[in-house]
Structures are given as structure tokens and as C-alpha cells.
N, C-alpha and C positions, 0 to 999 in steps of 0.2 A: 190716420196716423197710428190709432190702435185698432187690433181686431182680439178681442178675448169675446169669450162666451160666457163668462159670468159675472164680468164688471162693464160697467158703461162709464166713457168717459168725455165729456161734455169741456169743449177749451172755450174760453170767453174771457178777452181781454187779459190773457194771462192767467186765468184762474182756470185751474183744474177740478168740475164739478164731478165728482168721483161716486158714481151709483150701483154700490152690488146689489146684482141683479137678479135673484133667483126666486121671486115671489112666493111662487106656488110653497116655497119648502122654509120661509121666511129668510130670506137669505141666510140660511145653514149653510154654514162653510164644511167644501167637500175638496178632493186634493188638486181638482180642477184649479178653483176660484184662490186657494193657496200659491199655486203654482202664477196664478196667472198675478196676486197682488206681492209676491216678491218680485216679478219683472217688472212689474210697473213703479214701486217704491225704489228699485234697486238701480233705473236708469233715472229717478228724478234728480239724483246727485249730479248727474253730468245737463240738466238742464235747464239753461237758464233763462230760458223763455216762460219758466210755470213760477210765479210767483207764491200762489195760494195752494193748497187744495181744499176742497169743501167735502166731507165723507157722509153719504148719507146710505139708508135702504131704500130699497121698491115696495112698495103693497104696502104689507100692514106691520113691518117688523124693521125696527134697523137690521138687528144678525143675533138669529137664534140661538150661535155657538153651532156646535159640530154638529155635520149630518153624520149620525151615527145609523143610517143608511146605508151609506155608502161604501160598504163593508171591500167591496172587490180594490176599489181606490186605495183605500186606506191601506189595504194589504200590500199594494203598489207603488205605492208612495217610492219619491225617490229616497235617496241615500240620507239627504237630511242628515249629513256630520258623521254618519254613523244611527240616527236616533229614529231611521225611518221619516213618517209623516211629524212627529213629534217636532222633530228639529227642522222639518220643511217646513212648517205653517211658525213655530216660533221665531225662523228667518224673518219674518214679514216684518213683524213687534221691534225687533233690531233696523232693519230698514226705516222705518218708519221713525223712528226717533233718529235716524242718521243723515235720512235726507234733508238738505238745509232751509224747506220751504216749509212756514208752519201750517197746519193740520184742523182745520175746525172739522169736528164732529157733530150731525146734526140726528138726536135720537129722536125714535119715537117707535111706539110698541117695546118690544121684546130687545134685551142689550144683555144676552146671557154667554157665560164662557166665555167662548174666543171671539164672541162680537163685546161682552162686556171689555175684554183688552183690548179689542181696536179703539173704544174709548179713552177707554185709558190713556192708550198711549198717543190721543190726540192732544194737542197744545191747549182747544180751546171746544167746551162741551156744552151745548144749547138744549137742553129736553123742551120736546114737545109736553104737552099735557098728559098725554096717552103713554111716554116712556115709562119703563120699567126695568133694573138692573140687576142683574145678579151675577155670585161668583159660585156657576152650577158645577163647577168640575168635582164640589164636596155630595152633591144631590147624587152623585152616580158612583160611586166609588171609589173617588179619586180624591187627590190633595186638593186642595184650592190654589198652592204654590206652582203654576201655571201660566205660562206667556203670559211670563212678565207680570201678573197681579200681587206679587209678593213684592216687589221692587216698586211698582208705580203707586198705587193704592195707601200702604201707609205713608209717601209721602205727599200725596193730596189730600188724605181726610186724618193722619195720624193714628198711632197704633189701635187706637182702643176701637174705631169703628170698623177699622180694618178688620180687626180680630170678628169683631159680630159679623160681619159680610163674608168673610172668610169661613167659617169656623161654623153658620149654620145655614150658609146659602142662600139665606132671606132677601127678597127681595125689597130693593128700594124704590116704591114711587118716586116719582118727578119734585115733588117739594120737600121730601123728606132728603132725597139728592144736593137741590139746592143748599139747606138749611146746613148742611155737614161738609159744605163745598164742594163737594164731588161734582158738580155743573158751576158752570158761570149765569144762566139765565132758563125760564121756562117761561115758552109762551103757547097757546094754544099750539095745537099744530101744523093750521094751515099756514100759521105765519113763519113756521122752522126756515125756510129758505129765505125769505124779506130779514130774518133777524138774524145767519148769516152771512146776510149782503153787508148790514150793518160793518162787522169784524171785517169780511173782505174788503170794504171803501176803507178804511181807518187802516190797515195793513198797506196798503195800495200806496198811500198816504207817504208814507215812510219810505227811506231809500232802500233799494233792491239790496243793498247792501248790509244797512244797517239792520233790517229787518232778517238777513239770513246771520249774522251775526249775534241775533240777540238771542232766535235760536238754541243755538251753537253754546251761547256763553251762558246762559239757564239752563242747560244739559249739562254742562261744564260743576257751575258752583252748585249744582245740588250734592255732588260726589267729591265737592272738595276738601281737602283734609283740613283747610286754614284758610283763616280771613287772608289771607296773603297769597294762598293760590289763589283765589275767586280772582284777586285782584290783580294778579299777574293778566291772567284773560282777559278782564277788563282793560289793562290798561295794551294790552296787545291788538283788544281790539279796536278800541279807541285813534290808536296809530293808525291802522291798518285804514278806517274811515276816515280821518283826518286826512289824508292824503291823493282821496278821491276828488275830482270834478263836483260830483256829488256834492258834499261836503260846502264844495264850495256855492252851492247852487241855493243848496238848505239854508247859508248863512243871508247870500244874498236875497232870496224871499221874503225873509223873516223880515229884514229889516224897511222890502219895499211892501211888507203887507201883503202878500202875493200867498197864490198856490204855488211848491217847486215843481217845475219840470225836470224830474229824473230821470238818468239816462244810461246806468250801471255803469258810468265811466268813470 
């Protein structure tokens, strides 16, 4: 169903096990593997057969940020809005929050630059033992205000740690992550994929529906101006499930004691 050369993409029961694949170079993202995860983020919107994604790396790194390598690509990079490579590889961080299937991120090793934003901008963050994060775009000459780390960052761990991660590049182990919430859980590493199987059964769990809706409407009320808009979504989306088969299926479970059988109708 896919052919790319720098992501692997594993379907099982509806979950999209999503593996950049570039070992040798720690999955350093080059305008290849940019190219290749705004196609792949940018048709999940039309499909409704992927429920989950799971995002992980190969070898010994989730994603070491930029292969600054790759000098010829880079120079090559498509149009990107106008912004070159800039604005091609930042497309991916918009996708990715736009598609309506949530996003578990599974780190381990190195989650620096534009691998630390693919964290980011995933729903739900599991560090291995052996993770390690940072926001390197300040280590090299650059801002730290970077796909997306400005916008996601201080609203998962608030201004003040944002500012330190920001502002000197420092990297954060795996428990020092957890502690400032910037992850949801650490577990050794060999168990990253068993812990999230976890998140993928309990997502599964819930209707195709409601689960791309909740999404959608937590994307919604972080940017919303008033308790009134959050609630507007809420109660639109509310309707919106109410009036599913679904719905109706969830209710009747509940009450025989049952697992529901969904069926996105």
C-alpha cells in the first residue's frame, strides 16, 4: 500500500505502526523522509480504515532532527509556500495535528529538533529508559521557535520549562520529561511497543467516531478564545455522535455488561 524509502509502515488491525527508518544516520530527517511523511500524514485525513498511528525510530534513536548532511536535498527542497525545505518539512507538524487519528509517539535515544517536534506534535509520548529530548535548533545557530516547538511545548509543560528547553538546548532525560509532563509514561525500552499496545487497545475501545472527534475537539479548545467556544465544539460534537448507530451500540453494551461492537456507522 506504501512504498517510501525512509518510513516503514506496518497496518495491523487498523493501526498504523509508523517506523522512520534511517538507522545508520539515527533517523535524521533529510528532504527524502519530509517529503515522504507529508504524504503519508496528508492522505490519513481521507482514511478511515487507520484508526491509530504508533510513531517510532529504527536502531538506536527515535529522530536526531536534521541531517545537515544533506546539503544537495536541502538546496532542492520543494517550493515549501515559498520557504523552501523550511516550510516543506514544517507541512508535516500541520498534518500531523490535522489528521483526525491520534498519534502515539514511542521515544527512545535521541528526540532532538525536528524529531523532538514530531513528539510534540504527537497526542500521546511513552519514553523509553534510554530517551533523551531536546530543542537543538538553539545549539546551532538558530531560534528554538521551530516546527512548531513554540506553539506545542509551552502548552504541555508551561512557559517557564519551555523557556529553559528553549533558550539553552538542554537536554531532558526520560524522568526528568516525565516529572514536567512532557511524556505520559517511561518504561524500559524494550517494553516502548507492549506499553503502546496498552494506549492502542483502550483507543480501539472507543468509537471510530468519538475517538476522532475528541481529537479534533482538544485541538479545538486549546485555541479557544472562551469557555463558550470550547463549548460550542463540545456540544456540536456531541450531536454529531449522538446520532450514530454507534452511539447507539455504546449505550446498549453498557447496560448488557458487554464489550461494544463498532462499526463507524
Amino acid at each position: 500500500m506504501y512504498d517510501y524509502k525512509t518510513i516503514d509502515i506496518d497496518i495491523k488491525n487498523g493501526v498504523h505502526w509508523l517506523t522512520l527508518d534511517r538507522p545508520d544516520s539515527l533517523n535524521a530527517i533529510n528532504t527524502c523522509m519530509a517529503s515522504e511523511l507529508r504524504d503519508y500524514f496528508g492522505g490519513l485525513f481521507q482514511d478511515a480504515s487507520c484508526r491509530v498511528v504508533v510513531m517510532r525510530g529504527a536502531g538506536r534513536a527515535y529522530c536526531a532532527g536534521l541531517d545537515m548532511k544533506d546539503h544537495e536535498g536541502l538546496a532542492n527542497a520543494p517550493f515549501g509556500g515559498g520557504f523552501g525545505f523550511q516550510g516543506h518539512l514544517a507541512d508535516v507538524y500541520i498534518k500531523m495535528r490535522r489528521c483526525p487519528q491520534p498519534i502515539i509517539s514511542l521515544l527512545h535515544g535521541a528526540a532532538s529538533g525536528g524529531g523532538f517536534a514530531f513528539a510534540l506534535a504527537s497526542d500521546i509520548r511513552i519514553a523509553g529508559q534510554s530517551a533523551k529530548m531536546n530543542s537543538a535548533f538553539i545549539k546551532i545557530g538558530l531560534s528554538s521557535c521551530d516546527m512548531g516547538v513554540s506553539y506545542f511545548l509551552p502548552r504541555l509543560v508551561g512557559v517557564t520549562i519551555a523557556s529553559e528547553m528553549m533558550m539553552t538546548g538542554r537536554f531532558f532525560n526520560a524522568d526528568r520529561a516525565l516529572a514536567v509532563g512532557l511524556v505520559n509514561q517511561v518504561v524500559p525500552d524494550a517494553e516502548l511497543d507492549a506499553a503502546g499496545q496498552v494506549f492502542v487497545d483502550e483507543m480501539l475501545a472507543a468509537s471510530p467516531m468519538g475517538l476522532r472527534l475528541t481529537k479534533e475537539g482538544l485541538n479545538m479548545a486549546l485555541d479557544a478564545g472562551s469557555l463558550e467556544s470550547a463549548m460550542a465544539i463540545e456540544n456540536r460534537n456531541q450531536v454529531l455522535c449522538s446520532r450514530t448507530e454507534d452511539f447507539k451500540e455504546g449505550m446498549q453494551a453498557f447496560i448488557e455488561k458487554r464489550a461494544p461492537v463498532y462499526r463507524d456507522a
